[in-house]
C-alpha positions as CSV (number, residue, x, y, z in Angstrom):
1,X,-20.8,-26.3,44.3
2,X,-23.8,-24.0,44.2
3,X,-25.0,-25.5,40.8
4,X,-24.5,-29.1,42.6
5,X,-26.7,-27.9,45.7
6,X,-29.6,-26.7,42.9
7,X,-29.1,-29.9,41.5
8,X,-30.0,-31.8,44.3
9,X,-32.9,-29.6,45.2
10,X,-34.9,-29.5,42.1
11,X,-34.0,-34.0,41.7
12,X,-34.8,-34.1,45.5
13,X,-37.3,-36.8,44.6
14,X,-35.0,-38.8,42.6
15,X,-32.5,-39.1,45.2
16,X,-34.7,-40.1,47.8
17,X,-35.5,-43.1,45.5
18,X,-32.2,-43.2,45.3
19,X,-31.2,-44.2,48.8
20,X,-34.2,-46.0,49.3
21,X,-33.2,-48.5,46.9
22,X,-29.3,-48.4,48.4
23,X,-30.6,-48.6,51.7
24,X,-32.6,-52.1,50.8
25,X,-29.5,-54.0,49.1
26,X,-27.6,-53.1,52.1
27,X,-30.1,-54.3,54.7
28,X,-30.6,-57.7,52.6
29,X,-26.6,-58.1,52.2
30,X,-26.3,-57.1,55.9
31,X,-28.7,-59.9,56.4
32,X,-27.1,-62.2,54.8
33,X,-30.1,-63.5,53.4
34,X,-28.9,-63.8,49.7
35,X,-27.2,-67.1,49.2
36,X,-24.0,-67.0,47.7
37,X,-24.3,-69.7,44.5
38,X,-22.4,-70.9,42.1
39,X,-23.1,-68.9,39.1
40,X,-22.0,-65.7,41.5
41,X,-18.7,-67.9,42.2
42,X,-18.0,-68.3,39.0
43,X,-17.9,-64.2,38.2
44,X,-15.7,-63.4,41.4
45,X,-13.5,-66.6,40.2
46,X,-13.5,-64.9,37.0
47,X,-12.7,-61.5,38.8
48,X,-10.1,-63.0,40.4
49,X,-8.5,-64.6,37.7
50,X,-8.8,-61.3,35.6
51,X,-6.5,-59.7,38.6
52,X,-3.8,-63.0,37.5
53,X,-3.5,-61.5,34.2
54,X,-6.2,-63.9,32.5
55,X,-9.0,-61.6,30.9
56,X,-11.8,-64.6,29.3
57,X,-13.8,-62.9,26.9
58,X,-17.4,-65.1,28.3
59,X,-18.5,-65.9,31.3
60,X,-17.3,-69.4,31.6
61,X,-18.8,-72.0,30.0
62,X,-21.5,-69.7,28.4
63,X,-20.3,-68.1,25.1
64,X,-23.4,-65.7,25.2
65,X,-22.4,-63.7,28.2
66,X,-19.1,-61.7,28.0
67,X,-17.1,-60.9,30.7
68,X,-17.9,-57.2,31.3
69,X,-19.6,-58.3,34.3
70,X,-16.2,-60.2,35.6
71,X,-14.3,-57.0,34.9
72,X,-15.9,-54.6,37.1
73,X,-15.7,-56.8,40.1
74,X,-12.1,-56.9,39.6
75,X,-11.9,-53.6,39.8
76,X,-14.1,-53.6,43.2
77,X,-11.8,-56.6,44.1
78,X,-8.7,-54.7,43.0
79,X,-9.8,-51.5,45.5
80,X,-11.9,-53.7,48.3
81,X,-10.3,-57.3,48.2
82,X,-11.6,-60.2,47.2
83,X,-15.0,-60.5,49.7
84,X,-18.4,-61.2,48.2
85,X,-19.9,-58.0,49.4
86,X,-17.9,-56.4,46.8
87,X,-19.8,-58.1,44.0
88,X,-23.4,-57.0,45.5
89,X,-21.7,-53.5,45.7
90,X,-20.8,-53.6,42.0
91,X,-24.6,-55.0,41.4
92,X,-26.1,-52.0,43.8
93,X,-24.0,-49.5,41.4
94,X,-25.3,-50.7,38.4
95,X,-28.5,-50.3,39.6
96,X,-28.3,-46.9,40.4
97,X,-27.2,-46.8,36.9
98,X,-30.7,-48.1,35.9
99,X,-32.4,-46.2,38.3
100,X,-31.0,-43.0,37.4
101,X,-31.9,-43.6,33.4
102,X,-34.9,-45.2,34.0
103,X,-36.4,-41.6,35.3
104,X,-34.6,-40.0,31.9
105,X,-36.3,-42.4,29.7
106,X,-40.0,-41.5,31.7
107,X,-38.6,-37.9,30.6
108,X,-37.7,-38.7,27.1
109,X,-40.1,-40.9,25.9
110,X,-43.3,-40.6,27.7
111,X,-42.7,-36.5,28.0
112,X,-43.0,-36.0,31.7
113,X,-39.8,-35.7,34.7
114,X,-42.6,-36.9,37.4
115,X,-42.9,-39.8,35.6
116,X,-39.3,-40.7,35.3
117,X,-39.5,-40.1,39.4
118,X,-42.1,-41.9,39.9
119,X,-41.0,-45.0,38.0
120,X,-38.2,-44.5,40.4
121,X,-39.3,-44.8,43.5
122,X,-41.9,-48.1,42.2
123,X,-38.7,-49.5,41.3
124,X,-36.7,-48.7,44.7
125,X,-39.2,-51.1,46.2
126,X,-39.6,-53.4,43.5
127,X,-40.9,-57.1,43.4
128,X,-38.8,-59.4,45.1
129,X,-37.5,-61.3,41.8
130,X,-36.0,-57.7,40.4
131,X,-34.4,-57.4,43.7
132,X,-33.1,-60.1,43.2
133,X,-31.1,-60.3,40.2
134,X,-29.9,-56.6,40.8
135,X,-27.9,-57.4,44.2
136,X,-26.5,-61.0,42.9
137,X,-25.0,-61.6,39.9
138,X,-24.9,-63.9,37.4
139,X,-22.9,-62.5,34.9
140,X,-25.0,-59.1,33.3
141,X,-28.4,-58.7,34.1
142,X,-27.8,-55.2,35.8
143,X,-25.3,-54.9,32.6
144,X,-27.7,-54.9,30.2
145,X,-30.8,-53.5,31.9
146,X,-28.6,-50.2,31.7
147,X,-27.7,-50.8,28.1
148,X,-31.2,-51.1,27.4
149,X,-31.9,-48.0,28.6
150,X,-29.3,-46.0,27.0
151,X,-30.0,-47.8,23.8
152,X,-33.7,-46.7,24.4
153,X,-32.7,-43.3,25.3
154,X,-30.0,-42.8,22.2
155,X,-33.2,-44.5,19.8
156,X,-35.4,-41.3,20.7
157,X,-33.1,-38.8,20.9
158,X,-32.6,-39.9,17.0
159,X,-36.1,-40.1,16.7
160,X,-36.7,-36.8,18.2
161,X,-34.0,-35.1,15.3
162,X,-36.2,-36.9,13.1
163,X,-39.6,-35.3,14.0
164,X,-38.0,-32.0,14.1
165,X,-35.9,-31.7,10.6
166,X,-32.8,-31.6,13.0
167,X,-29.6,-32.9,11.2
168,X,-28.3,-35.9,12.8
169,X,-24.9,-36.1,13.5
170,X,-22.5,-38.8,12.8
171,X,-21.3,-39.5,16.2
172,X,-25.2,-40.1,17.2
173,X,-25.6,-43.3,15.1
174,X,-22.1,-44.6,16.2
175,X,-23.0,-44.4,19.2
176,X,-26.4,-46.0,18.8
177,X,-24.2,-48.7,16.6
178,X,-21.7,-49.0,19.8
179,X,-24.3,-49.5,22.3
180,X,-26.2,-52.3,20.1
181,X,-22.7,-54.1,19.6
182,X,-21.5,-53.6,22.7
183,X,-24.3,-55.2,24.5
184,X,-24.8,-58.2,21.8
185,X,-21.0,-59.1,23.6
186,X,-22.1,-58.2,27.3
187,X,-25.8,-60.6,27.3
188,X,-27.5,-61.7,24.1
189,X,-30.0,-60.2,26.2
190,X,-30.2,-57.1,25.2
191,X,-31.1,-57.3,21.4
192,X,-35.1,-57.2,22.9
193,X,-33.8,-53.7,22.6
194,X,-31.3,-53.2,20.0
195,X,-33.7,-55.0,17.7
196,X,-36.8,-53.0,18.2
197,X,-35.1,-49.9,18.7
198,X,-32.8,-50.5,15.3
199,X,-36.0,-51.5,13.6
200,X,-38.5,-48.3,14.7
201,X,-35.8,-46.0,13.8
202,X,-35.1,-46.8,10.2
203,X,-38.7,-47.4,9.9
204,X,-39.1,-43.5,10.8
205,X,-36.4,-42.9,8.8
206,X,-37.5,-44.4,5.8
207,X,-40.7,-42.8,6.3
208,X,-39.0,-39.3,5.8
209,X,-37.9,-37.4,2.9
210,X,-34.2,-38.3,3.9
211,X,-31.7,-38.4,1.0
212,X,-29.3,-41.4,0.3
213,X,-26.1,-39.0,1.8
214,X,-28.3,-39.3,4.9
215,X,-29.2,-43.1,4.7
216,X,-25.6,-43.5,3.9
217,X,-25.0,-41.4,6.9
218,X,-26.7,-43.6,9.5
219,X,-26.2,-47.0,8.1
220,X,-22.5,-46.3,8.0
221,X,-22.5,-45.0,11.1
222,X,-24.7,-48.0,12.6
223,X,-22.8,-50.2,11.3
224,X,-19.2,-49.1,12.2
225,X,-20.5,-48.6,16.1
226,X,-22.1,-52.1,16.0
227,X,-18.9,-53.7,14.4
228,X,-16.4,-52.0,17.0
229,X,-18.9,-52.5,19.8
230,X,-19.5,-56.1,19.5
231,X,-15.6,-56.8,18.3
232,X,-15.5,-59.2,21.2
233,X,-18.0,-61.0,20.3
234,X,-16.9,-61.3,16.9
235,X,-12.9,-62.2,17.5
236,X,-14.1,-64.9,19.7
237,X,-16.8,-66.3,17.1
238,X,-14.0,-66.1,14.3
239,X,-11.5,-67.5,15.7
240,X,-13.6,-70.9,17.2
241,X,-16.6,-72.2,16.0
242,X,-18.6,-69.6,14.7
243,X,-21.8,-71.4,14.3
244,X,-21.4,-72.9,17.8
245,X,-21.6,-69.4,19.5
246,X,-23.9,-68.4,17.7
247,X,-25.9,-71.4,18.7
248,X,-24.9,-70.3,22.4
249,X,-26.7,-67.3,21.6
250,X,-30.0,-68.7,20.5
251,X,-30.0,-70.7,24.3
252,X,-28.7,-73.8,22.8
253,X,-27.4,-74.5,26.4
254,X,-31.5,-74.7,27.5
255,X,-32.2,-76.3,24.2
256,X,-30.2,-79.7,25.4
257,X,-32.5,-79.5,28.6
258,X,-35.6,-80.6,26.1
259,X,-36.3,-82.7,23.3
260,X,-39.7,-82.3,22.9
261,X,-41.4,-81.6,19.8
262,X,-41.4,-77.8,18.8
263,X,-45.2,-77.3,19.1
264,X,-45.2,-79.3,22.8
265,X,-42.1,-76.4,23.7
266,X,-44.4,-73.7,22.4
267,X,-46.9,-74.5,24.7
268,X,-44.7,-74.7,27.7
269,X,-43.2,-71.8,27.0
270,X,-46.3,-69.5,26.8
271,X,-47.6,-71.1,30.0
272,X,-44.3,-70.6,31.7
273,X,-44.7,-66.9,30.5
274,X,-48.1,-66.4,31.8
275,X,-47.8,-68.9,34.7
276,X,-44.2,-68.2,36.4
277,X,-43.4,-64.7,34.5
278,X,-46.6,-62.9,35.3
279,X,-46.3,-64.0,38.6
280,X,-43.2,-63.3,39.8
281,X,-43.1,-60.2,37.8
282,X,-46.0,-59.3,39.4
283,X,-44.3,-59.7,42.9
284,X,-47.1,-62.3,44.2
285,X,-45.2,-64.9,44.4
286,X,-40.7,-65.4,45.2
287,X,-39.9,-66.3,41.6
288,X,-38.0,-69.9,43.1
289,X,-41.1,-71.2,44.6
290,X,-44.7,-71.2,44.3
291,X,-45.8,-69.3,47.3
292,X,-48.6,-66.3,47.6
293,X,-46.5,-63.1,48.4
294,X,-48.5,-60.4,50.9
295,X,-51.7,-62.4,50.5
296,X,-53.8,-59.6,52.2
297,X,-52.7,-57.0,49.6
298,X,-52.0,-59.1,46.8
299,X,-55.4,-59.2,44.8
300,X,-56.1,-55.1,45.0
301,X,-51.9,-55.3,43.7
302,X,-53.1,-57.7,41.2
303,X,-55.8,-55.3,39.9
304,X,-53.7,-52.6,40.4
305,X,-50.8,-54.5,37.2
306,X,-53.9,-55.0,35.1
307,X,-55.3,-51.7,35.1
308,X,-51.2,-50.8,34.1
309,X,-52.1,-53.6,31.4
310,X,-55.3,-52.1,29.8
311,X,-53.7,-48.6,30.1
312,X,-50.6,-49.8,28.0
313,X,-53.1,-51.9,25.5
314,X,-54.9,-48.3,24.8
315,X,-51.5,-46.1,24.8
316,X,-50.9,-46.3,21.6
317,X,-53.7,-44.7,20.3
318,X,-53.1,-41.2,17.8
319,X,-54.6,-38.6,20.2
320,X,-52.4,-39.4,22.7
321,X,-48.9,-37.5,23.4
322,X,-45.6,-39.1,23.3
323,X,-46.9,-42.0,21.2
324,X,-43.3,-42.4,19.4
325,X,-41.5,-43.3,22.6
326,X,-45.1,-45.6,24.3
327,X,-44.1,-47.3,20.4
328,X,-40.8,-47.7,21.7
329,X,-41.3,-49.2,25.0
330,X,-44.3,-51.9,23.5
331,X,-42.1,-52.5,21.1
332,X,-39.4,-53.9,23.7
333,X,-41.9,-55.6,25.7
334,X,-43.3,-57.4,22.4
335,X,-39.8,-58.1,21.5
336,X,-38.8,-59.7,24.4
337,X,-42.4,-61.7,24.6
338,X,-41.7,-63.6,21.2
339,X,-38.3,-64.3,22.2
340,X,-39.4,-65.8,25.2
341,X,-42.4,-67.7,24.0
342,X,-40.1,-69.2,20.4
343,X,-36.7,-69.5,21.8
344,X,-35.2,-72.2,24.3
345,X,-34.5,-69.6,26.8
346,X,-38.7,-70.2,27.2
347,X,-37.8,-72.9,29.1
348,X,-36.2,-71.1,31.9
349,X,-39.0,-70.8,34.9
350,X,-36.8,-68.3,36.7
351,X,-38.3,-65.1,35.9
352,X,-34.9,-63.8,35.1
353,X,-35.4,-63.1,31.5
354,X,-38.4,-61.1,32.2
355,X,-36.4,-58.2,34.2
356,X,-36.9,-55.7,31.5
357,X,-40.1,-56.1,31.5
358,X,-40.6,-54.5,35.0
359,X,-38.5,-51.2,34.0
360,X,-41.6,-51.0,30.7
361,X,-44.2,-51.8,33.5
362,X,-42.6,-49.4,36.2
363,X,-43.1,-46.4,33.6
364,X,-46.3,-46.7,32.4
365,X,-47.5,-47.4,35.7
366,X,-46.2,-43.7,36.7
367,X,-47.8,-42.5,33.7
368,X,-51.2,-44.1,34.5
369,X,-51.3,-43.0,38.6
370,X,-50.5,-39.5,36.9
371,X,-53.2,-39.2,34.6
372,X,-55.5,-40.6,37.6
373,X,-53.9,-38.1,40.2
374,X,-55.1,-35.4,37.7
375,X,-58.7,-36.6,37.4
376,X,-59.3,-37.8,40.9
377,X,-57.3,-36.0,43.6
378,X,-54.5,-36.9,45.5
379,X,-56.4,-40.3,47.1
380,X,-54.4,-41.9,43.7
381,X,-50.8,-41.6,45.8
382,X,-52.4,-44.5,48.1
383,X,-51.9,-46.6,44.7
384,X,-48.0,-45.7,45.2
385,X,-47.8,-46.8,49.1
386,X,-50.2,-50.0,48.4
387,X,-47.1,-51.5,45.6
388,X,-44.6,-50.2,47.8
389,X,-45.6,-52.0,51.2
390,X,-46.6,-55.0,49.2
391,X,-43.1,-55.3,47.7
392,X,-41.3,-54.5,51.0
393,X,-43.6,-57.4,52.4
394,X,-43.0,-59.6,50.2
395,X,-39.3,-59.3,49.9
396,X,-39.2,-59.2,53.6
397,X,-41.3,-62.5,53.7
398,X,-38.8,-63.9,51.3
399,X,-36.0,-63.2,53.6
400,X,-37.5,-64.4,56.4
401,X,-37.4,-68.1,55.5
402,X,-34.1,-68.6,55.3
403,X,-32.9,-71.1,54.3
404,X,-33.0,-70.7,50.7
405,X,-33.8,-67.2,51.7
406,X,-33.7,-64.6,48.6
407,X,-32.5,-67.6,46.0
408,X,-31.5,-67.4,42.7
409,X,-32.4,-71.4,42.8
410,X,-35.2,-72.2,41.5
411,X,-35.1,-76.1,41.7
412,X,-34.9,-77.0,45.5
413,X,-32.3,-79.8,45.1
414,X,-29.9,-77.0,44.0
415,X,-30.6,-74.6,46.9
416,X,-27.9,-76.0,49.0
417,X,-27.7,-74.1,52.8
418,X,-24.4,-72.2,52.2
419,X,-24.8,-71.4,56.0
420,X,-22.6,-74.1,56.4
421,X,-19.9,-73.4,54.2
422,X,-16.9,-72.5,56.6
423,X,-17.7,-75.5,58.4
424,X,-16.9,-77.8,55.3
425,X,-14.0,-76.0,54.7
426,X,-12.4,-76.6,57.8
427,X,-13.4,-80.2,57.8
428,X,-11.6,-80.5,54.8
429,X,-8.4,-78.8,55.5
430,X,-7.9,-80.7,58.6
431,X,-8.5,-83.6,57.0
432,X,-6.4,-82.7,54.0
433,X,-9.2,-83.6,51.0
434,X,-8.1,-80.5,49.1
435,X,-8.9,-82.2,46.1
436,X,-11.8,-84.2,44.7
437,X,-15.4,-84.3,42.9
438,X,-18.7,-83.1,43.6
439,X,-21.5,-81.1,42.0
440,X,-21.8,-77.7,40.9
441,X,-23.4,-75.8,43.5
442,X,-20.7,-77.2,45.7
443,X,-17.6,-76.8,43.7
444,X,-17.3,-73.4,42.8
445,X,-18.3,-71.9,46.1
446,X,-15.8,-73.6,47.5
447,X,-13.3,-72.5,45.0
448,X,-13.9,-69.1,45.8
449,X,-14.2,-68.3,49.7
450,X,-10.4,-70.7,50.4
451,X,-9.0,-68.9,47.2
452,X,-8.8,-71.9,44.8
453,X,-6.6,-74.0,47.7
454,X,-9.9,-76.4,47.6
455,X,-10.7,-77.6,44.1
456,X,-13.6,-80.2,43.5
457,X,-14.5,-80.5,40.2
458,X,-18.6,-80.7,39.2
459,X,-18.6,-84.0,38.2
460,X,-21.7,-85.3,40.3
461,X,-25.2,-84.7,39.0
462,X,-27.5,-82.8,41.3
463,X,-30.7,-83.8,40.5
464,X,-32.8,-86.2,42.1
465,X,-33.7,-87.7,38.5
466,X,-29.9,-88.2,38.1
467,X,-29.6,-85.9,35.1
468,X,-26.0,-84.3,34.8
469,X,-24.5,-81.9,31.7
470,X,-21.1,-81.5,31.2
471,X,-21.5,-77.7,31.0
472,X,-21.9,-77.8,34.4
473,X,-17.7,-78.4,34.5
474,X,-16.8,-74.4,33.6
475,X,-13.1,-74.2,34.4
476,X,-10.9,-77.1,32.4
477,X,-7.8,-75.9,34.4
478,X,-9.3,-77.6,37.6
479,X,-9.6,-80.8,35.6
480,X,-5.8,-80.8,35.2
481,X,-5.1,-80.2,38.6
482,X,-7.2,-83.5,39.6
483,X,-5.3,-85.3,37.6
484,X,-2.2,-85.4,40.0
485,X,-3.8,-85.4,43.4
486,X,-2.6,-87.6,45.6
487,X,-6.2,-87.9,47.3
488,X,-9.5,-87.4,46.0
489,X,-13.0,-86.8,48.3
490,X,-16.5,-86.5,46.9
491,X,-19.5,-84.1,48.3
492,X,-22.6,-84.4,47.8
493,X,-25.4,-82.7,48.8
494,X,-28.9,-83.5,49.7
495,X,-28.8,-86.4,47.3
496,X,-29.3,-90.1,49.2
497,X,-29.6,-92.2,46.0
498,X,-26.3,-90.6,44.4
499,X,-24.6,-91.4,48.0
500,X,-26.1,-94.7,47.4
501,X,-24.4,-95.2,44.1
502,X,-21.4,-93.8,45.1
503,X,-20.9,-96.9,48.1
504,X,-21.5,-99.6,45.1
505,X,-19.3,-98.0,43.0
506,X,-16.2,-97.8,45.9
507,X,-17.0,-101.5,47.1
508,X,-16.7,-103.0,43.2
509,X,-13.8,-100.6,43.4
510,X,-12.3,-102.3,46.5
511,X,-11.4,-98.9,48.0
512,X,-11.9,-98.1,52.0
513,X,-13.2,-94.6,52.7
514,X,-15.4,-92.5,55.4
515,X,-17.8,-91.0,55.8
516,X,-19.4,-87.1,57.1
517,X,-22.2,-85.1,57.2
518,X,-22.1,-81.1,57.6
519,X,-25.9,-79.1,57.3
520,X,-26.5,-80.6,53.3
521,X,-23.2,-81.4,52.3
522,X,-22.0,-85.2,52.6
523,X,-18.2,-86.3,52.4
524,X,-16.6,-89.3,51.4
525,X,-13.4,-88.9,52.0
526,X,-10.2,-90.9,53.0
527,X,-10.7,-92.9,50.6
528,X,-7.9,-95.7,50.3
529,X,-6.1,-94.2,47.3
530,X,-7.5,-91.2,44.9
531,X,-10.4,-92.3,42.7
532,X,-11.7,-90.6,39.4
533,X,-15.0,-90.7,38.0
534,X,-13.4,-92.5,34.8
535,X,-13.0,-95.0,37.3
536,X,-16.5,-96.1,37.0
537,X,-16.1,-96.5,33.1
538,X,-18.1,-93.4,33.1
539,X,-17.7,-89.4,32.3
540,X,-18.8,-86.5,30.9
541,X,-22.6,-86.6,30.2
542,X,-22.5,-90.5,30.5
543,X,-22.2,-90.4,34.2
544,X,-25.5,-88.8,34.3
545,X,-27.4,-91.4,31.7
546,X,-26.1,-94.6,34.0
547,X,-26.7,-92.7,37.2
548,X,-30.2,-92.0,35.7
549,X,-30.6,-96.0,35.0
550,X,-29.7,-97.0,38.2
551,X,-31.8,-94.1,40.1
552,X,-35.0,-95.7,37.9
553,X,-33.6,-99.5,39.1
554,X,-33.4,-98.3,43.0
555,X,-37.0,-96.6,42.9
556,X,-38.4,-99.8,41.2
């Protein structure tokens, strides 16, 4: 007990950050300002399938995010019940998690426990877009934010028995190997680290006078952890199409979005990053929308990042300390830019790929209002309170306008008011419409919160252009469930042209049906006897190429 209390007096700073950070997530989930989407439903479906006895080894529909995610809500499910605050719980964990190795890594690679702490407590009150994605989920983004930074904190300590003629232990590359592997199966996500790290440690290495027992030693070693880590991964890959997955893991799923010409997606995608990633990394604006953040504060915070950005440009240079482990944490940051910028995951304007960006950012940002503290007095620590108060202001403005509130939707068609949720619900079990079609924003919400007794599948497009994938149908089991129902409804949502199409297609169809509007959802139900989109002579990714014909005919 006594070594606990000295524990807590000499961290003192680190768990104020600490609660800080805890207290925010619950005042935003208290709130209720953080919409519960569909991507969320599909992990605490997933969760609650894993509690059935059916463990998935991906996130549905997405063969490049395992199920890791899934698995620890059903263990919060499994000890809470199934409620949605139990997933934000699991998300506020993990974040600890990063939180607490984020201030080990300012302590192992940049030399310094005050700037681990201080990185800390910038990231307690972070920009609004990290908030974010660290109290929803959408399948491992807290995941492998903490894998990153044990992977960056296993890279140095290998780096650091390097510098110092240390022998290396076995167990030390496994578990470098294991945490690689392991996260390749939790989020493809996580190779801006495993790459980078990987590389700048046999780099070292082969700088050294090691002897081939040693390179045996750690390739062996790297190998078996990355083998057992990622065996997931690489069971599911064997045993279906191999080239598919790994197709899933170079963002072929945002690849069928475009067909542009390589160079044209080049472009995009290094104005996207400069554009939307700087942005809402920065905190200026909600990542979902294009809307100043703070606007009193927000150009001394926007001086503030690129003073951070001219410190890290000059960190590397060879009288500075701790240059290894500033290598290691450019090297990520570089790694993650080029993915960005030549991958199809460029064309994501979320901001969500840019999340470890901000833990980089948060570090050398502590190092920098150090170095200044040093040279110019304690007047610095009003650099701290400025990012601080601009962060809580902006995620406060955020949550103010509500809805979408605090949104993981960046398209505004898709940021359908959940506020009116229950009400639908009941509409449709007094009506009976426990079965039918709609979109997927709609469907898998729905799913969720009545326990799977209400299943529409996402066959509807979304868009106002009319566009529709068949990815956006996750869970085949609900198709076969459609398939004997004895009536079918549709919902739709914020959508008058698709409601449109939907009359002409029931009147050629000869079917009777009413209609209902609740906040942005709109029912057609009762209809005359159950109707399938096959139906229409349409499915799958056709529905959305006539829909999109007939959308161009309406606005003509």
């Amino acid at each position: 007990m006594g070594k606990i209390i000295v524990w807590m007096k000499n961290n003192r700073w680190l768990l104020g950050a600490l609660l800080v950070a805890a207290a925010l997530k619950i005042v935003l989930v208290l709130w209720n300002v953080l919409p519960f989407n569909s991507d969320e439903a599909i992990v605490a479906l997933m969760a609650r399938h894993i509690l059935q006895g059916n463990v998935p080894t991906f996130f549905y529909g997405q063969a490049y995010m395992g199920s890791l995610d899934a698995l620890l809500v059903a263990i919060g499910f499994w000890v809470f019940g199934e409620q949605v605050w139990v997933i934000r719980l699991v998300q506020g964990l993990l974040y600890l998690g990063v939180l607490v190795t984020t201030a080990e890594l300012g302590k192992s690679l940049l030399g310094s426990k005050r700037i681990g702490w201080l990185a800390v407590w910038l990231l307690a009150i972070p920009a609004v877009i990290l908030t974010l994605y660290t109290t929803v989920s959408l399948g491992g983004y807290g995941e492998a934010l903490l894998l990153g930074n044990l992977m960056l904190l296993q890279g140095m300590k290998l780096l650091n028995s390097f510098t110092s003629d240390r022998k290396i232990p076995f167990m030390d590359w496994l578990i470098l190997g294991l945490l690689a592997g392991f996260g390749l199966w939790v989020f493809g996500l996580t190779l801006v680290y495993s790459i980078p790290v990987g590389l700048v440690v046999l780099w070292v290495l082969s700088k050294g006078k090691a002897s081939f027992l040693t390179f045996l030693q750690s390739s062996s070693g790297l190998l078996i952890g990355g083998l057992v880590g990622a065996a997931p991964w690489i069971v599911y890959a064997v045993t279906h199409d191999f080239s598919a997955v790994l197709a899933e893991l170079g963002g072929s799923a945002i690849a069928d979005a475009s067909h542009s010409h390589w160079f044209v997606q080049l472009w995009d995608h290094l104005w996207t990053f400069i554009l939307f990633g700087a942005t809402g990394l920065f905190g200026l604006r909600p990542s979902w929308e294009i809307r100043w953040l703070a606007l009193p504060l927000l150009p001394f915070v926007l001086i503030f990042w690129m003073a951070v950005m001219a410190h890290i440009g000059g960190r590397l240079r060879r009288e500075q300390n701790q240059r290894l482990g500033a290598g290691l944490l450019i090297a990520v940051g570089i790694t993650l830019s080029l993915g960005f910028i030549f991958t199809p995951f460029g064309g994501d304007p979320s901001g969500r790929y840019f999340l470890p960006f901000y833990i980089i950012l948060a570090l050398f940002a502590a190092e920098m209002i150090l170095r200044l503290q040093e040279q110019h007095g304690r007047w610095v620590w009003s650099l701290v309170g400025l990012l601080l108060i601009f962060n809580l202001w902006g995620t406060l403005q955020s949550a103010a306008q509500n809805p979408p509130g605090i949104t993981t939707q960046f398209d505004q068609v898709a940021q359908v008011d959940q506020a009116y949720l229950d009400e639908l619900i009941d509409f449709l079990q007094l009506h009976g419409e426990t079965r039918g079609y709609s979109n997927y924003w709609i469907s898998y919400p729905l799913a969720f919160q009545t326990a799977e007794e209400i299943i529409f599948v996402p066959a509807l497009p979304y868009h106002e252009d009319f566009r529709y994938t068949a990815r956006d149908n996750r869970y085949s089991p609900y198709n076969e469930m459609l398939t004997t129902a004895e009536h079918t409804a549709y919902i739709t949502s914020n959508h008058p042209a698709l409601d449109d199409w939907l009359r002409e297609r029931f009147a050629a169809l000869n079917i009777d049906y009413s209609e209902y509007q609740i906040g942005d959802y709109h029912i057609f139900y009762a209809l005359s006897r159950p109707v399938h989109p096959v139906e229409f002579g349409l499915s799958g990714d056709i529905l959305g190429l006539e829909c999109l014909k007939y959308g161009t005919e309406k606005s003509d």
